[in-house]
TIFITOR-838185 format. One record per residue (C-alpha): residue in three letters; y, x, z; residue number from 0. Coordinates in nm, 4 decimals. Each point is the difference from the previous one (the first is absolute). Example, Ala and Ser with C-alpha at 12.3 -4.5 7.8 and 13.67 -1.06 7.14 Angstrom:
2
{type:ala	py:-0.4500	px:1.2300	pz:0.7800	seq:0} .
{type:ser	py:0.3440	px:0.1370	pz:-0.0660	seq:1} .
This chain:
333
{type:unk	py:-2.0520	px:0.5058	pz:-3.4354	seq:0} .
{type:unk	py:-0.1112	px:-0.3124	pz:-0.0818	seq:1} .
{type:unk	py:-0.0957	px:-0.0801	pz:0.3604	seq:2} .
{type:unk	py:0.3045	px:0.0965	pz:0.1459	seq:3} .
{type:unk	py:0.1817	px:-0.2076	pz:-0.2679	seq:4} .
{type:unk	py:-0.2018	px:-0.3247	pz:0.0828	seq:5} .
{type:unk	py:0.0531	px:0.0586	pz:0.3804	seq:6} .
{type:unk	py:0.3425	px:0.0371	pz:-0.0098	seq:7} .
{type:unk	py:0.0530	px:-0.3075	pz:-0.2390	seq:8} .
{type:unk	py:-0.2125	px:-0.1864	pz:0.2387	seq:9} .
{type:unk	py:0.2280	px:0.1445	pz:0.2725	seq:10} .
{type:unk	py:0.3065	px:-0.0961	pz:-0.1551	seq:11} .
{type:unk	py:-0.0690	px:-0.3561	pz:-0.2003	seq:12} .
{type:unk	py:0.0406	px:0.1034	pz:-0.3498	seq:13} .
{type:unk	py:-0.2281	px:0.1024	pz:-0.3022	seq:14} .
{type:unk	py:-0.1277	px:0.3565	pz:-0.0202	seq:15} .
{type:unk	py:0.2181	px:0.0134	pz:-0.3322	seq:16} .
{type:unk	py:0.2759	px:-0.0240	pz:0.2005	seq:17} .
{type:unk	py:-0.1013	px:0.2468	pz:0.2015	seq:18} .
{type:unk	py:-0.0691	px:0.2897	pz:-0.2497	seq:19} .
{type:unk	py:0.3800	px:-0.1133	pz:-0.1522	seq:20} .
{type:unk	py:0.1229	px:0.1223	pz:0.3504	seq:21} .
{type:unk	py:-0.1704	px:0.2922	pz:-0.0012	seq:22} .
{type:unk	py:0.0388	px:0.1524	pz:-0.3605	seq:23} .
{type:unk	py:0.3492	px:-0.0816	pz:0.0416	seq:24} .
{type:unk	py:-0.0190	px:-0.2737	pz:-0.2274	seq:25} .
{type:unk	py:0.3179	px:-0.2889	pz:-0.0406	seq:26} .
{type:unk	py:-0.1068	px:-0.3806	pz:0.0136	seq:27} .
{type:unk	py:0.0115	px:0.0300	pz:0.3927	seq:28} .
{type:unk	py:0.2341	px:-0.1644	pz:0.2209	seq:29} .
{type:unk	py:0.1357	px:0.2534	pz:0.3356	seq:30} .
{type:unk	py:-0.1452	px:-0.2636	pz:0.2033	seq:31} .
{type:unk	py:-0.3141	px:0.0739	pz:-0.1298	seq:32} .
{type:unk	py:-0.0143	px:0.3703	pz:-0.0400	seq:33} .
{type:unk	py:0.1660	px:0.0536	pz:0.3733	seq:34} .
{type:unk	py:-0.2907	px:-0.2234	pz:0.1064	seq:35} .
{type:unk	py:-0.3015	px:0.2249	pz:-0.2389	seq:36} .
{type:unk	py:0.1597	px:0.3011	pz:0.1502	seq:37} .
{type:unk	py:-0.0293	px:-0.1087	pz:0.3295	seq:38} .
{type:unk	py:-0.3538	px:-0.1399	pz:-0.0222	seq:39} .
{type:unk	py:-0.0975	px:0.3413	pz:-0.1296	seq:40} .
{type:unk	py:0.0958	px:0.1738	pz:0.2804	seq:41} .
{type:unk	py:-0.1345	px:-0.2696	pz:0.2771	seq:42} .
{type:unk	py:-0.3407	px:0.0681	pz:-0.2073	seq:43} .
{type:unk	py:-0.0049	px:0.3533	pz:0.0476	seq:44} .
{type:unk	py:0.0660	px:0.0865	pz:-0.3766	seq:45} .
{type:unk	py:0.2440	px:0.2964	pz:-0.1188	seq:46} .
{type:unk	py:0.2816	px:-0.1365	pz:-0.1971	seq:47} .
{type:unk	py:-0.0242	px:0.1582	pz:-0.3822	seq:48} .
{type:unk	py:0.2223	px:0.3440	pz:-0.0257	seq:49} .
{type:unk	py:0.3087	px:-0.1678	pz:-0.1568	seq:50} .
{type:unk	py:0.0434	px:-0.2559	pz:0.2638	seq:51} .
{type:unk	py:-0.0778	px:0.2014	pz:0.2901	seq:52} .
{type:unk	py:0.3671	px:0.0906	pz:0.0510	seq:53} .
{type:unk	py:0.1169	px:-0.3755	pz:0.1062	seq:54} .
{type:unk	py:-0.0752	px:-0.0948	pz:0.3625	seq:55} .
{type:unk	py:-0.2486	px:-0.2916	pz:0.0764	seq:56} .
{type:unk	py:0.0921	px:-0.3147	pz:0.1269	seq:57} .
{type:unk	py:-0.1180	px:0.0926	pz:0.3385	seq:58} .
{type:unk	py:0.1485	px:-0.0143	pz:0.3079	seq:59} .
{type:unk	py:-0.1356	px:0.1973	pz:0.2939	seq:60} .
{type:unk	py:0.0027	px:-0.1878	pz:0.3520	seq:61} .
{type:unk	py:-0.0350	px:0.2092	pz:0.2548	seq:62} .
{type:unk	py:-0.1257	px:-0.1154	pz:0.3716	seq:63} .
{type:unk	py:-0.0475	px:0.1459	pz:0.3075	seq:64} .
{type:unk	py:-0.2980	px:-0.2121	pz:0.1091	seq:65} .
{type:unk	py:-0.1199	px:-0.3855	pz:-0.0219	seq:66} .
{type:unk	py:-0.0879	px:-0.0568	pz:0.3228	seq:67} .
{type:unk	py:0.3757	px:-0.1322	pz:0.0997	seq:68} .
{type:unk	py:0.0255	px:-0.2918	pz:-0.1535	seq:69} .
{type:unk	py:0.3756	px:0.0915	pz:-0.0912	seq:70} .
{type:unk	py:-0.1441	px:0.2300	pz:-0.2987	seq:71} .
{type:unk	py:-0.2236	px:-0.2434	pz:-0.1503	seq:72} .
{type:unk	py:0.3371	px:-0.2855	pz:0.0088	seq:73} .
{type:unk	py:0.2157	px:0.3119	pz:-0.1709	seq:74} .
{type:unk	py:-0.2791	px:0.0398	pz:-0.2450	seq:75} .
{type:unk	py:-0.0245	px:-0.3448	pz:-0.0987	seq:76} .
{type:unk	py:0.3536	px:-0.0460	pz:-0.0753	seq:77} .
{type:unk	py:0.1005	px:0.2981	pz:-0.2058	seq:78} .
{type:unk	py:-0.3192	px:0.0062	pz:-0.1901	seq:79} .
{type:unk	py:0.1058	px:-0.3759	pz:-0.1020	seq:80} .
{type:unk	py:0.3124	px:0.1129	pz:-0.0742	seq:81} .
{type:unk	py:-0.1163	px:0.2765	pz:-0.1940	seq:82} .
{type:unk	py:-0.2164	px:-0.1997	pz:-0.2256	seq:83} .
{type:unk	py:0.3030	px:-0.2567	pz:-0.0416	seq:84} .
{type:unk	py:0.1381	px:0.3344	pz:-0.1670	seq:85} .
{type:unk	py:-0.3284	px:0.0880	pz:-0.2171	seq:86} .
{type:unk	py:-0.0907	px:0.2886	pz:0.2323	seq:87} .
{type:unk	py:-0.3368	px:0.0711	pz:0.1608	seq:88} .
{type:unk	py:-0.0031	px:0.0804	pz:0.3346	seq:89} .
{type:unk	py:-0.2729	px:0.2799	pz:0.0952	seq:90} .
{type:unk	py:-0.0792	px:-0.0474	pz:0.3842	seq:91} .
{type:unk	py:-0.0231	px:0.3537	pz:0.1916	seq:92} .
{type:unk	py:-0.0844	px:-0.0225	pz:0.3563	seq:93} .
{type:unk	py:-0.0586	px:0.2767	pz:0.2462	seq:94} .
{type:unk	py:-0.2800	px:0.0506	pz:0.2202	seq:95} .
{type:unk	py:-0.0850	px:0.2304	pz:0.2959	seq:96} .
{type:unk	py:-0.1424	px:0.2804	pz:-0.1877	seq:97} .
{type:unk	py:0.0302	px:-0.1475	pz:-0.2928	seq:98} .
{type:unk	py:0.2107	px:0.0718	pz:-0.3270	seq:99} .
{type:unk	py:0.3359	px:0.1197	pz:0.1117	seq:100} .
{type:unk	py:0.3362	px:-0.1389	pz:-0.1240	seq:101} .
{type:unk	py:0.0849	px:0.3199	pz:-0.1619	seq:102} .
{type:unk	py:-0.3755	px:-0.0196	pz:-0.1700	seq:103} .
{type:unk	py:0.1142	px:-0.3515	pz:-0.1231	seq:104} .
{type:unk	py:0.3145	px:0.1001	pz:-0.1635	seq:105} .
{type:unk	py:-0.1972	px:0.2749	pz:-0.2331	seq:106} .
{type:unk	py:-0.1863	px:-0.2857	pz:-0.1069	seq:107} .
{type:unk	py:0.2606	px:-0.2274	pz:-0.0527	seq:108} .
{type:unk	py:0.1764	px:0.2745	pz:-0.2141	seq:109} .
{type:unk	py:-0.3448	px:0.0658	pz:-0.1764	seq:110} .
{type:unk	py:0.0182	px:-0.4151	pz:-0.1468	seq:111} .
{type:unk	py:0.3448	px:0.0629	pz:-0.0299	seq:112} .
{type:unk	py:0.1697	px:-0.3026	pz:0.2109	seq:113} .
{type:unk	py:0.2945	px:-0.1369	pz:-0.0944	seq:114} .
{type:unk	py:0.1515	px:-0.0043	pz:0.3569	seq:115} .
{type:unk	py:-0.1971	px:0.0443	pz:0.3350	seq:116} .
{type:unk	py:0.1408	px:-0.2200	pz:0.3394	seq:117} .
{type:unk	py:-0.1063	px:0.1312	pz:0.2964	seq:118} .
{type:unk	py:-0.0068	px:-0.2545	pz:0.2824	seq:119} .
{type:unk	py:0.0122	px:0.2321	pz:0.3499	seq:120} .
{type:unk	py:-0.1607	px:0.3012	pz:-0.0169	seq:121} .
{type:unk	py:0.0949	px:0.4143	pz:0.0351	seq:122} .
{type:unk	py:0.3714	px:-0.0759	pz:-0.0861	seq:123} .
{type:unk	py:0.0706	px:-0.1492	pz:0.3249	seq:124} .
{type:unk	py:-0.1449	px:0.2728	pz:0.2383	seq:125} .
{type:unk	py:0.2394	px:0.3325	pz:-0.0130	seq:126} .
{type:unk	py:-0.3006	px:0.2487	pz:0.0535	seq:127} .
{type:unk	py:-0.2330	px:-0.1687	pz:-0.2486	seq:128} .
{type:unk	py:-0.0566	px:0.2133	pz:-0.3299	seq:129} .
{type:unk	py:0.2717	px:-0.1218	pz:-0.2908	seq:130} .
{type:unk	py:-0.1057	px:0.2086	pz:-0.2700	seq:131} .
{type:unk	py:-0.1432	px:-0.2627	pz:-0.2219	seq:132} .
{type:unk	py:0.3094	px:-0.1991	pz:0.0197	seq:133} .
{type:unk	py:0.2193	px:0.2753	pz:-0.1176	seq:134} .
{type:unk	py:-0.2836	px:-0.0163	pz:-0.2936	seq:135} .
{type:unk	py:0.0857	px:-0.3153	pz:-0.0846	seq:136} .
{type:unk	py:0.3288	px:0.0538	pz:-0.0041	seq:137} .
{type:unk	py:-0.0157	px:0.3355	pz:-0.2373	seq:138} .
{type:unk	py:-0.1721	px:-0.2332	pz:-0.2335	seq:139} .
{type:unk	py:0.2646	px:-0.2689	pz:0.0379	seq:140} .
{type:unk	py:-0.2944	px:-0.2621	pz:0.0741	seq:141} .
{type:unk	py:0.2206	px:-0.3100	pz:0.0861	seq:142} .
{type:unk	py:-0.0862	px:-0.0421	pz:0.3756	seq:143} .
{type:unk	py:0.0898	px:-0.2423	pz:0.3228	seq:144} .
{type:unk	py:-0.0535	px:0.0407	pz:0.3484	seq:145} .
{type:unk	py:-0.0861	px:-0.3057	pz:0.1946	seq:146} .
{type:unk	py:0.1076	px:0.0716	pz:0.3882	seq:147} .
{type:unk	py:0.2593	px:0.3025	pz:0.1646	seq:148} .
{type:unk	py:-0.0309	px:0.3392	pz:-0.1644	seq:149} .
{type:unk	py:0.0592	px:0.3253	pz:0.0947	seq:150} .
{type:unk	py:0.3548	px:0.1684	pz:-0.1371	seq:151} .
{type:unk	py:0.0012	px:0.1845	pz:-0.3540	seq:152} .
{type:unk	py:-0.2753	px:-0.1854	pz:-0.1367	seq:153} .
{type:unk	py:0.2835	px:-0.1820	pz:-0.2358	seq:154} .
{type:unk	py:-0.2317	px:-0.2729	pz:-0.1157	seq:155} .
{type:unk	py:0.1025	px:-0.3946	pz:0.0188	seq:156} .
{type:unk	py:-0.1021	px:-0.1506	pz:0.3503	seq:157} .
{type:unk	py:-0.0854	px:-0.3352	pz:0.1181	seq:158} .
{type:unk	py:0.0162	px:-0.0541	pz:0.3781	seq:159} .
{type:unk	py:0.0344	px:-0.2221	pz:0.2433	seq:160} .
{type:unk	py:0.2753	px:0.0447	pz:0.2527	seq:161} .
{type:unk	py:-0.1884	px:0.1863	pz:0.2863	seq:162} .
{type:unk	py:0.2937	px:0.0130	pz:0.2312	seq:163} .
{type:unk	py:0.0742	px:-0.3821	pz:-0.0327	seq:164} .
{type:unk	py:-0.3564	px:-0.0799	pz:0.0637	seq:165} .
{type:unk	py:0.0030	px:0.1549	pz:0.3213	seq:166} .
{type:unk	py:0.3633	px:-0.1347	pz:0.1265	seq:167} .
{type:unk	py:-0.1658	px:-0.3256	pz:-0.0807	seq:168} .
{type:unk	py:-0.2904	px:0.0340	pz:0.2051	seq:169} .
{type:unk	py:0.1317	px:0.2009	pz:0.3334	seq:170} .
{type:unk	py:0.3123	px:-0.3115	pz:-0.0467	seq:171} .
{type:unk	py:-0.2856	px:-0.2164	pz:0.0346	seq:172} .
{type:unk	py:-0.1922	px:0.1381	pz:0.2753	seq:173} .
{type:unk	py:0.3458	px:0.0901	pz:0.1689	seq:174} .
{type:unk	py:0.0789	px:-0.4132	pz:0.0102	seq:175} .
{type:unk	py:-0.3347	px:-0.0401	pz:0.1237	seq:176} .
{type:unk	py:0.0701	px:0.1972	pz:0.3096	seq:177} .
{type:unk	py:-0.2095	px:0.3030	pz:-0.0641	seq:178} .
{type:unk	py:0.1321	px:0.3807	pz:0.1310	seq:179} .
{type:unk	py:-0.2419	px:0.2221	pz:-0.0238	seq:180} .
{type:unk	py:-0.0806	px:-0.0414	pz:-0.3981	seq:181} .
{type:unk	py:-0.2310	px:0.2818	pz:-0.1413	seq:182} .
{type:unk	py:-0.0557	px:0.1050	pz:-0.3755	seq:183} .
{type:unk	py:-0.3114	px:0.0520	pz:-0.2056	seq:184} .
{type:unk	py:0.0777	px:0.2208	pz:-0.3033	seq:185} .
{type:unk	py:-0.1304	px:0.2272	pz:-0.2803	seq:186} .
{type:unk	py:-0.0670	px:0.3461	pz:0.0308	seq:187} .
{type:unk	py:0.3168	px:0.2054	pz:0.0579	seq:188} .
{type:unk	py:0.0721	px:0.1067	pz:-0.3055	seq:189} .
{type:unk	py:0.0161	px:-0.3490	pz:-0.1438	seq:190} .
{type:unk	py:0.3450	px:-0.0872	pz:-0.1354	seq:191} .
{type:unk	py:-0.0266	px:-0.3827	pz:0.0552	seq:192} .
{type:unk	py:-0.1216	px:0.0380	pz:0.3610	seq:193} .
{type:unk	py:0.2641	px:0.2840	pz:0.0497	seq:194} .
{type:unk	py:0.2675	px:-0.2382	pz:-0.1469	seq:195} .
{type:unk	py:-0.1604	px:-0.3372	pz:0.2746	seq:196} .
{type:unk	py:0.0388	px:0.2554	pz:0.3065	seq:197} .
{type:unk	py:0.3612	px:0.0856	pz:-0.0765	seq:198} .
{type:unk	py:0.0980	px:-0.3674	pz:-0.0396	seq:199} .
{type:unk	py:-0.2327	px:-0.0808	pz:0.3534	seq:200} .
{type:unk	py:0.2478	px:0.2745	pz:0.1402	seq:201} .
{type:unk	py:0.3164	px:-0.1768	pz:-0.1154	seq:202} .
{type:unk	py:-0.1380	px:-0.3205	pz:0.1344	seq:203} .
{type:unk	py:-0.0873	px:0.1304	pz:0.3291	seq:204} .
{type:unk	py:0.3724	px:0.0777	pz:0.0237	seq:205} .
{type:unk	py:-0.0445	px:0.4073	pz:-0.1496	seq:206} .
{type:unk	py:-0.3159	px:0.1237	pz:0.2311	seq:207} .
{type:unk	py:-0.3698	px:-0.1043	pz:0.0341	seq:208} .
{type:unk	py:-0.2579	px:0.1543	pz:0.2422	seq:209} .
{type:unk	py:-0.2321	px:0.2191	pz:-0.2032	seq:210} .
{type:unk	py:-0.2267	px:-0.1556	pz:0.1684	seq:211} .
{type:unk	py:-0.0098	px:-0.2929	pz:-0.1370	seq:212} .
{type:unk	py:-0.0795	px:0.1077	pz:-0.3646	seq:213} .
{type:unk	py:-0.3098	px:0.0374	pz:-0.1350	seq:214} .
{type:unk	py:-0.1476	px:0.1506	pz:-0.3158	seq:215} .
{type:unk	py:-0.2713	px:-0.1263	pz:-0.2098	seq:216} .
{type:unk	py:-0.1995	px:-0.0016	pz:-0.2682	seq:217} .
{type:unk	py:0.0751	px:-0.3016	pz:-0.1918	seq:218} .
{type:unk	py:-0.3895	px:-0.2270	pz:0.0915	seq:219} .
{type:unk	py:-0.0640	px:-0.2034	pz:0.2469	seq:220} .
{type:unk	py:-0.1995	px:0.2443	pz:0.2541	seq:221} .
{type:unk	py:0.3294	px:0.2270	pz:-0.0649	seq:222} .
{type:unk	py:0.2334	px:-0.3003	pz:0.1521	seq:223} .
{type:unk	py:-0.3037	px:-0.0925	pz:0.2969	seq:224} .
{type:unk	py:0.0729	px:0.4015	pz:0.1287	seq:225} .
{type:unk	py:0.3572	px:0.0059	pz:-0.0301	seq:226} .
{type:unk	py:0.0771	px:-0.3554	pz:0.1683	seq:227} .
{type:unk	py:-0.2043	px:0.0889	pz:0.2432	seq:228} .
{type:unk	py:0.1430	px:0.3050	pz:0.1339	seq:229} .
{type:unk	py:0.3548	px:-0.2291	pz:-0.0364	seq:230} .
{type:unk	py:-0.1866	px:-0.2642	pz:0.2311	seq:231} .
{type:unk	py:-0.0475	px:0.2516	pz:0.2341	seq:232} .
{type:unk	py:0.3100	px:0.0876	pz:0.0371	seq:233} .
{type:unk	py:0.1180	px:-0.3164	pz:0.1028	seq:234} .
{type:unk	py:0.1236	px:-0.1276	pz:-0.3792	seq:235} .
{type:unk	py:0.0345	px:-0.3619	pz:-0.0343	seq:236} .
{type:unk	py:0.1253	px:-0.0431	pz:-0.3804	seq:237} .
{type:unk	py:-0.1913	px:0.2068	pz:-0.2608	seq:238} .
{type:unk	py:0.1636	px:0.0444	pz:-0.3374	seq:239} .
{type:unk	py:-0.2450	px:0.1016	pz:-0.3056	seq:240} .
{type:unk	py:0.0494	px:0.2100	pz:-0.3105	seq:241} .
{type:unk	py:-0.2490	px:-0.2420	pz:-0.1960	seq:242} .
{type:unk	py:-0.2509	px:-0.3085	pz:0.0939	seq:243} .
{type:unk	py:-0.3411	px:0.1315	pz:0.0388	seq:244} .
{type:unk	py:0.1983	px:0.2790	pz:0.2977	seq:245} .
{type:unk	py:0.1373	px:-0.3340	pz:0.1588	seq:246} .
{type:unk	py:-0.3333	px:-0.1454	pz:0.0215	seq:247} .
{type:unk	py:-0.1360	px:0.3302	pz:0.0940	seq:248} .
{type:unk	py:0.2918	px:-0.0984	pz:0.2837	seq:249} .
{type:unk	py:-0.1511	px:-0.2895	pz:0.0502	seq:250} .
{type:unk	py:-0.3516	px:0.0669	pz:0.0605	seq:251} .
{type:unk	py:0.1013	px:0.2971	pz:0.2498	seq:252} .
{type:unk	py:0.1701	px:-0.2396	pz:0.1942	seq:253} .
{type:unk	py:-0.3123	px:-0.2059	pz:0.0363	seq:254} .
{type:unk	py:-0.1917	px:0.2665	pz:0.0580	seq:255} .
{type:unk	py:0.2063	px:0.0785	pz:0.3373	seq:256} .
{type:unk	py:-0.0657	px:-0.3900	pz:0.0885	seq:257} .
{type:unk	py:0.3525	px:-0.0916	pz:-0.1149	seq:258} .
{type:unk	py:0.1382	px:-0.2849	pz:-0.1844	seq:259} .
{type:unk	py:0.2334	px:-0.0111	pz:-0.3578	seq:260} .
{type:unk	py:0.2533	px:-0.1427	pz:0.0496	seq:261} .
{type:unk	py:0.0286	px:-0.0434	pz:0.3467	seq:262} .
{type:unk	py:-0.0574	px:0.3252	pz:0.1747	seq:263} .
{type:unk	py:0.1157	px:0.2367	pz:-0.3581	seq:264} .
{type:unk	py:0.1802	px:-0.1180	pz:-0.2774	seq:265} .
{type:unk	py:-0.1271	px:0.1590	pz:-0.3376	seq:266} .
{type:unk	py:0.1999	px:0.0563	pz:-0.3535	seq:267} .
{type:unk	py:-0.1064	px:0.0677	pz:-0.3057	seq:268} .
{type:unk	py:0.1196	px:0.0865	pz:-0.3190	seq:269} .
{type:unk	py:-0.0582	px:-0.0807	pz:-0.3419	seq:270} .
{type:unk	py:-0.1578	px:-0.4118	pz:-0.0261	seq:271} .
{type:unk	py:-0.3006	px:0.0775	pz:-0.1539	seq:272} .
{type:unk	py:-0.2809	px:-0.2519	pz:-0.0698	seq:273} .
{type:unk	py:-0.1567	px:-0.1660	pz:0.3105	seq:274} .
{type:unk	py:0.3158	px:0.0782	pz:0.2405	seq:275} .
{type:unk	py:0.0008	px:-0.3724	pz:0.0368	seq:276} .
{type:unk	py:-0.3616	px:0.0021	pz:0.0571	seq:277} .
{type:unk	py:-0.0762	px:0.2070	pz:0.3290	seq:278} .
{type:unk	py:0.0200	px:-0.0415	pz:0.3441	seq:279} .
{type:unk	py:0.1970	px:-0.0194	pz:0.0889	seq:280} .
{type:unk	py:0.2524	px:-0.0549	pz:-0.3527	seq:281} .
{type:unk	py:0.2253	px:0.2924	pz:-0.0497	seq:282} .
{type:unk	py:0.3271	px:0.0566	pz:0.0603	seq:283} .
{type:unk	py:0.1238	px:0.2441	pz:-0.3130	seq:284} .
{type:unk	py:0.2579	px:0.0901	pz:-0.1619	seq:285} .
{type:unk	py:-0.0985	px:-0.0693	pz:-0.3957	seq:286} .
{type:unk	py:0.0832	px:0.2294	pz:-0.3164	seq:287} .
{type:unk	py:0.1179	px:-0.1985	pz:-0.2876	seq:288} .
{type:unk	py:-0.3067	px:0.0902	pz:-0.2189	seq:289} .
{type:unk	py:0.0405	px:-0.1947	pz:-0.2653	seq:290} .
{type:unk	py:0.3489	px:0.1244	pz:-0.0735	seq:291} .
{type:unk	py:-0.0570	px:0.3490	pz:0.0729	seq:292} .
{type:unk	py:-0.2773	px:0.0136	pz:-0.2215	seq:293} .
{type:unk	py:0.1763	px:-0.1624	pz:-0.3049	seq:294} .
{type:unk	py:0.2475	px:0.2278	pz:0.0395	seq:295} .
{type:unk	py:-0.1843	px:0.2713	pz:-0.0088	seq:296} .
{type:unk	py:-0.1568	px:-0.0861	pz:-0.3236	seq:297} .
{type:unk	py:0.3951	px:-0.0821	pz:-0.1728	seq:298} .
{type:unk	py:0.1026	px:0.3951	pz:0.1099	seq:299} .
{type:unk	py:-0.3297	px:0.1419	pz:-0.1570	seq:300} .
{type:unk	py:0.0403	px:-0.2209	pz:-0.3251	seq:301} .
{type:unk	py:0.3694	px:0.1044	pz:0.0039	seq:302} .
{type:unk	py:-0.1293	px:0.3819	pz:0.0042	seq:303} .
{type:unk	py:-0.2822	px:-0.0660	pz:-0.2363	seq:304} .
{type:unk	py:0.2841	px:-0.1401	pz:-0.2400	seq:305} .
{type:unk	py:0.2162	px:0.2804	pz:0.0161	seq:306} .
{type:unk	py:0.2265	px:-0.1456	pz:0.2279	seq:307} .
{type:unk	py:0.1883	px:0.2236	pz:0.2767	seq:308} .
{type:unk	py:-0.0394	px:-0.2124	pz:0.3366	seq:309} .
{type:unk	py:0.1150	px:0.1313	pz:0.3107	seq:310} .
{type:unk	py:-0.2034	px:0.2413	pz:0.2012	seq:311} .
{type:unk	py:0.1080	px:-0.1088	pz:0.3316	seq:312} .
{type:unk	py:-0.1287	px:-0.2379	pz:0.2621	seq:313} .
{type:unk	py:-0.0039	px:-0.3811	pz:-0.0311	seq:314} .
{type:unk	py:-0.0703	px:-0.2009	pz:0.3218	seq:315} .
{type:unk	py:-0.0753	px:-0.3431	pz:0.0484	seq:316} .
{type:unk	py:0.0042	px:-0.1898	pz:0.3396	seq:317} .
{type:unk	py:-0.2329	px:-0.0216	pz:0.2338	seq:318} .
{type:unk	py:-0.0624	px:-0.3706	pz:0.2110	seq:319} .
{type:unk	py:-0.1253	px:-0.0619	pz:0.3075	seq:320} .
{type:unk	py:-0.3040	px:-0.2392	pz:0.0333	seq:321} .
{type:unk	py:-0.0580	px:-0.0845	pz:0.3527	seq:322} .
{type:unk	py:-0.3454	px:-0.1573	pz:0.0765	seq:323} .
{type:unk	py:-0.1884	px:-0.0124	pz:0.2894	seq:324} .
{type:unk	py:-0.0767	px:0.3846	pz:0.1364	seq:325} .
{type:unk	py:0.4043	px:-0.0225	pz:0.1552	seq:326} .
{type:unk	py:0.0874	px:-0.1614	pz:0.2972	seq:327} .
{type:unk	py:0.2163	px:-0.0187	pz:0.2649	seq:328} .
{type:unk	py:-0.0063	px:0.3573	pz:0.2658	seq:329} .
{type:unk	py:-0.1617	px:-0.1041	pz:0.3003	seq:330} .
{type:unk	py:0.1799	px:0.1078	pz:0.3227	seq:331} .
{type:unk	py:-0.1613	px:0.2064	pz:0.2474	seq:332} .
């Protein structure tokens, strides 16, 4: 006991007196302090005593789909600044290939009893994915928000950015370039964002699109090399990408076939993550607005976690095009 008392005193900045106060129940204590002991006990590992056990910690969960786009890491960043603005602790849960599932890390997260849990992509954007530890969640009226398109029914709050718009943008662009035969590189077909880019390609190709000249991916960089290459073959000149590491996937299969970016294919990406500016050659992308998408992510969990009623819907924010150096002009045959 007395360990555990100095650690999480240590832990926390105040004396061990303060400590046993918080945990006996004891007044003297400001909320400040106690929301921060209670917290600090369950970082360290340590069961909360019996009569405070009810109360949720001052944990968040973040869920992540990977780290290896750099988009994830930006995300992370921002609402787990925002977060501690609010005096919650963000707990980082990434998945790996055959690693702990996302399912796996919501019994956790309802073992240290989080306040709220945001997912940032994951299972609730693909329609065949398993959605049972959602529903969880929401029997247990965990305060949750969704960061990117979900599937229908879920009814939780969503952040997104517009999918559709960031696609008119880019085929407008490669349009007024001169390209015609403009191919897509998208998520697996299930995937509600990619489902939502290849209906808006469709409108902008005037209500039909060769089947042709879609692709599916994975969402890595090999993924994007395969399925720009098959679109090379078929004659494709502009390549618009579900994410940046498929459009330099793009980018390296046109290499590969002893072609140049931009002047023999003209890749998009999507997203302006970190280093964008920094390949070769720079990326043309359309960008999220991270920043703002994240903070507002973090006002509609605190809003739940306060007891306030926020709307369960969808709340989009604009795309914008950043053209760099991987467009060009078509070239004529």
């Amino acid at each position: 006991m007395t360990r555990r008392l100095a650690q999480v005193a240590k832990k926390v900045g105040v004396s061990e007196a303060t400590v046993s106060r918080v945990l006996n129940g004891k007044p003297g204590v400001s909320e400040a302090t106690r929301q921060s002991v209670l917290s600090a006990l369950d970082v360290l590992g340590y069961e909360r005593p019996t009569q405070l056990r009810g109360e949720r910690a001052r944990l968040v969960g973040l869920v992540l789909p990977e780290l290896q786009n750099p988009i994830f890491p930006a995300f992370a960043e921002v609402i787990g600044g925002a977060l501690a603005q609010q005096g919650l602790t963000p707990v980082l849960c990434t998945q790996t290939k055959g690693g702990v599932s996302e399912a796996d890390y919501v019994e956790l997260l309802l073992q240290q009893q989080v306040s709220g849990v945001v997912f940032a992509g994951g299972l609730f954007a693909q329609a065949d994915a398993p959605h049972d530890h959602y529903r969880l969640l929401a029997e247990r009226n965990i305060p949750v928000v969704l960061i990117n398109a979900s599937i229908e029914n879920l009814d939780f709050p969503c952040i997104a950015c517009d999918d559709a718009v960031a696609v008119e943008q880019s085929w407008r662009h490669l349009v007024s370039l001169g390209h015609e035969r403009i191919g897509l590189v998208l998520g697996p077909g299930d995937h509600i964002p990619s489902l939502r880019r290849l209906q808006a390609a469709v409108r902008a190709a005037g209500g039909s699109m060769p089947q042709e000249y879609v692709e599916r991916s994975m969402f890595s960089l090999e993924g994007g090399q395969a399925a720009a290459s098959r679109l090379i073959d078929r004659g494709v000149t502009g390549i618009i990408c579900a994410s940046d590491p498929l459009a330099l996937g793009a980018v390296r299969a046109a290499r590969r076939r002893g072609l140049a970016v931009p002047h023999d294919v003209s890749v998009v990406g999507y997203d302006d993550s970190a280093f964008m500016t920094c390949t070769e050659p720079p990326l043309t992308t359309v960008r999220q607005p991270i920043e703002a998408m994240g903070r507002a992510a973090v006002d509609l969990l605190c809003a739940q976690i306060q007891g306030t009623e926020v709307p369960h819907g969808e709340l989009l924010f604009e795309p914008e095009l950043v053209v760099r150096g991987s467009t060009a002009q078509a070239t004529t045959e």
